[in-house]
N, C-alpha and C positions, 0 to 999 in steps of 0.2 A: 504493500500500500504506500510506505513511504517512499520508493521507487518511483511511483505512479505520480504520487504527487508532485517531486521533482521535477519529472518532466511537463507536465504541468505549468510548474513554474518557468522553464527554460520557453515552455513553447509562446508562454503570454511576454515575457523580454523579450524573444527575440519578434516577435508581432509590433508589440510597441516602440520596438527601437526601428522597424522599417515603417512608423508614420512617417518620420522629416519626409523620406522618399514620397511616400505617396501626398505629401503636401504640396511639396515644391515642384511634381508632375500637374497637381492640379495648378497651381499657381500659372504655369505657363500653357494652360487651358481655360485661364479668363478668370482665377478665383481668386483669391486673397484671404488674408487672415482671419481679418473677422468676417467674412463671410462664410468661410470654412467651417469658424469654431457657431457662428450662429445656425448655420445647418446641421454642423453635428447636432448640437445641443436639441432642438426640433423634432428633428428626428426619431431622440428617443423621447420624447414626453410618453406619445400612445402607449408606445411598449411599458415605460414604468407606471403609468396609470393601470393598464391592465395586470400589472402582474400585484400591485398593491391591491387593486381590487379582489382578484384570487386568492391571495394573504389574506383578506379580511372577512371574505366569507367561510376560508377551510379554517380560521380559529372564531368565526361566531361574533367578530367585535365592529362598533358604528366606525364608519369611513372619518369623520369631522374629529378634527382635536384645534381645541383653543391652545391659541398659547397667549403668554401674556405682551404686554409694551418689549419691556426688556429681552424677553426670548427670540419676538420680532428683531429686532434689530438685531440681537446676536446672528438672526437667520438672514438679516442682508447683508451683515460682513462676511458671514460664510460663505454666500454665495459669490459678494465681489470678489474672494482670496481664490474660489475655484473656477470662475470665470475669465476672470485676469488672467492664469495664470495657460492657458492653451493660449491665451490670444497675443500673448508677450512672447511666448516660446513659439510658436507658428511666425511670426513675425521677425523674429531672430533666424530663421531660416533664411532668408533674405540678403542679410548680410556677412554672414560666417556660414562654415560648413556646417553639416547638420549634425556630426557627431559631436564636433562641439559644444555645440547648440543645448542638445540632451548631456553630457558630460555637466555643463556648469547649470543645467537646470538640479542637478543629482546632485549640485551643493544642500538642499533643502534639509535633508538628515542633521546637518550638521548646524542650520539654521535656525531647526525648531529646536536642538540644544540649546544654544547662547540665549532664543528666544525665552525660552522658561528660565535659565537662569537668572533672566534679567528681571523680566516682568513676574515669576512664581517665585524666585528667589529657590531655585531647585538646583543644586551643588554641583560643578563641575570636577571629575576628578582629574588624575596626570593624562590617564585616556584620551579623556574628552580635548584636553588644551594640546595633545601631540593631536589628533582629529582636525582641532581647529586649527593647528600651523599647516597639516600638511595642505587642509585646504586652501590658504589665504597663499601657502605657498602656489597652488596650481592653478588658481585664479590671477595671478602677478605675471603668473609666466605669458598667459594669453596675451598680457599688452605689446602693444605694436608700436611705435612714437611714430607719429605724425598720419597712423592710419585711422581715419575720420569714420570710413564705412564697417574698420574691424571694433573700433569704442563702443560702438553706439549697439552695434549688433553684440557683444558682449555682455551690453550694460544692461541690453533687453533683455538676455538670455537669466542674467541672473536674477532681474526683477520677477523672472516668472518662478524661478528657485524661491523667492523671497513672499512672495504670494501663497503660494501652495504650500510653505512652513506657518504662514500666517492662519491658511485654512485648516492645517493639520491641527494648530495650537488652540484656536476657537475649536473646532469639532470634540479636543477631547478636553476642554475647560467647561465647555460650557453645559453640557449635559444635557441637547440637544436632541441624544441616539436615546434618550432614555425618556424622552417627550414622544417624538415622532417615528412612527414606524421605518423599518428602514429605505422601501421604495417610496416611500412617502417622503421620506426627507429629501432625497434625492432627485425624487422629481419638483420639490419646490425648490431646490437651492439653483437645479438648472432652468425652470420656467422662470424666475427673478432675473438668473442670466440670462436665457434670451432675450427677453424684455428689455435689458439693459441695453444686449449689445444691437437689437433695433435701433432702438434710440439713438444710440452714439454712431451706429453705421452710416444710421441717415442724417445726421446732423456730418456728420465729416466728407460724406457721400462716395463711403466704402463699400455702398451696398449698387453702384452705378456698374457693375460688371456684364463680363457677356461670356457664358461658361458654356466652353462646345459641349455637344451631347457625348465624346467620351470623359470630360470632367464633372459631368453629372453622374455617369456610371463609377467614377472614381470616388467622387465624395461617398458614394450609397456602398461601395465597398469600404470605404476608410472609414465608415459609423460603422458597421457591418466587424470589421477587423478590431474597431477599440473596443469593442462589446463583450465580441467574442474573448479579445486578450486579458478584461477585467474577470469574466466568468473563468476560465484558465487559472488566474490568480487566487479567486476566492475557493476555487476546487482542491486547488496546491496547496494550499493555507491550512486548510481543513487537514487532509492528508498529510502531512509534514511537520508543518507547525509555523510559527512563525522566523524562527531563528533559520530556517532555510528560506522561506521566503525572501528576510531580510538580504542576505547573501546570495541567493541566486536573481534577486532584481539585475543586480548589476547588470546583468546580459542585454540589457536595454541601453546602454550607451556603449557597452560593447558593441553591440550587431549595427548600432548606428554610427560610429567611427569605420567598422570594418564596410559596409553596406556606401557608406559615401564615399569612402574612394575608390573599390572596384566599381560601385553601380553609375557614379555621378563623376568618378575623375577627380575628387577634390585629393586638395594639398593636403601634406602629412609633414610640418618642421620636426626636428629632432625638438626643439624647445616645447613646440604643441603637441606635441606626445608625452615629455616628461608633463607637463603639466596636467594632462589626461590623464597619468599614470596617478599623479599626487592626490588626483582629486577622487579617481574610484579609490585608493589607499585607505583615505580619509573615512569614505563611505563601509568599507569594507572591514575596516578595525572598528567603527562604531557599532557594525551589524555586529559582526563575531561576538563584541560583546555583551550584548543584548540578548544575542542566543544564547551566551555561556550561560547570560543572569535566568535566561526563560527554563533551558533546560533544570538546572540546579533550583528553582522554585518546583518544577513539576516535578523532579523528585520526591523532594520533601513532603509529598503529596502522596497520600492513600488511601485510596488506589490514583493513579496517577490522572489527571486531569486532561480533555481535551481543549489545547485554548485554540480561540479564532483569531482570523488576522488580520488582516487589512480592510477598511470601512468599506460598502461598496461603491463605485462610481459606475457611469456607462454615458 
């Protein structure tokens, strides 16, 4: 079983590390960022409605939950942290290559660290501050002097890292998962994001495109594919636990470094490699650790406990 789940996990990495690919295919068939991330999002509303609906009748309980002022707003920063956070990194395709792209989005681990330390006041150990060097180290190396299109495309890439540690840190502060059912939450954190990114599309008039009929077949498999690669994930998760999880994610800006320079031709510096290397390092000793800490609690445990793992998206 734990085999199974494994792969699993390698097959939902290596799916999500070949979106840059299928973005930047559509991209040069008429589509663009936030048009991309507002079709994804769309797309599944139906899907998470009906499947919440099915949840609610095979346990017997009313569809409607109140929440309060405060919970509200907690549920529209969640939803800006995971909205923002496809539409900074689709957008940072643009400017840097795509594995990069996902390499310094996969700063976020390390992100929502410092995050709680600062604002929860939750302890960093020698771990966590060698975590933080090796990252700050592999983000430094990315800089270019005097190149304007590789800053900007960087600076994007990390705001979407920084977004999606923001969304990680509200999701598990706020106590949210334990108000709203889980396809329930998720179809309201992305129906606020849609909404949004109408708004802003058509105010900036991002939404002015012309997407040939094989970029329309391409976006309906790239919702089709993230879908697919979250259920992968959540399957792995179950079967394995999370401490594999954590560690075999990596494969996702693996397959998208490896993927953008056979598939796409992009450049490979010895510099943007070490810093590639610093930055999954980074991600890779905080996982291990985390797994050491998961495995060594579910010992302690009898009979041993099955934990779950990653929240769901789609």
């Amino acid at each position: 079983m734990k085999a199974k789940g494994i792969l699993y996990i390698i097959l939902s990495g290596v799916i999500f590390g070949m979106m840059p690919i299928g973005a930047k295919v559509i991209y040069a068939n008429g589509g663009n960022s936030y048009f991309l991330t507002l079709v994804r999002f769309s797309l599944s509303l139906l899907p998470l409605y009906l499947l919440d609906r099915m949840d609610c009748r095979r346990c017997g309980i009313e569809g409607r939950t109140r929440l309060s002022r405060r919970q509200i707003g907690q549920l529209i920063l969640l939803s800006a942290g995971f909205t923002a956070t496809p539409a900074f990194l689709f957008l940072s395709y643009n400017y840097i290559s795509s594995g990069l792209s996902t390499t310094l989005h996969f700063v976020y681990p390390v992100l929502v660290l410092v995050g709680c330390a600062l604002f929860f006041r939750e302890k960093i150990g020698r771990r966590e501050l060698v975590c933080c060097a090796l990252c700050m180290a592999g983000v430094l190396s990315f800089y270019t002097p005097g190149d304007s299109g590789n800053i900007f495309g960087v600076c994007i890439a990390l705001l979407s890292g920084i977004t999606y540690a923001l969304y990680i840190i509200i999701l598990a502060k706020s106590g949210l998962q334990m108000v709203l059912r889980r396809y329930q939450l998720t179809f309201c954190v992305q129906g606020a994001g849609a909404v949004a990114l109408l708004v802003v599309s058509t105010a900036v008039g991002a939404l002015h495109v012309h997407v040939t009929l094989l970029g329309w077949v391409l976006i309906c498999f790239f919702t089709f594919g993230t879908t697919t690669a979250t259920i992968f994930f959540q399957m792995g998760t179950k079967l394995c636990g999370p401490q594999y999880a954590s560690l075999l994610s990596t494969f996702e800006p693996l397959t998208s470094v490896v993927a953008g320079v056979v598939l796409l031709h992009e450049g490979m510096t010895l510099r943007s490699g070490l810093g590639i290397a610093c930055v999954l390092a980074s991600v890779l000793l905080l996982a291990w650790k985390k797994g050491a800490k998961s495995e060594g609690d579910q010992a302690a445990e009898e009979p041993p406990a099955v934990i779950d793992g990653k929240d769901e998206q789609i």
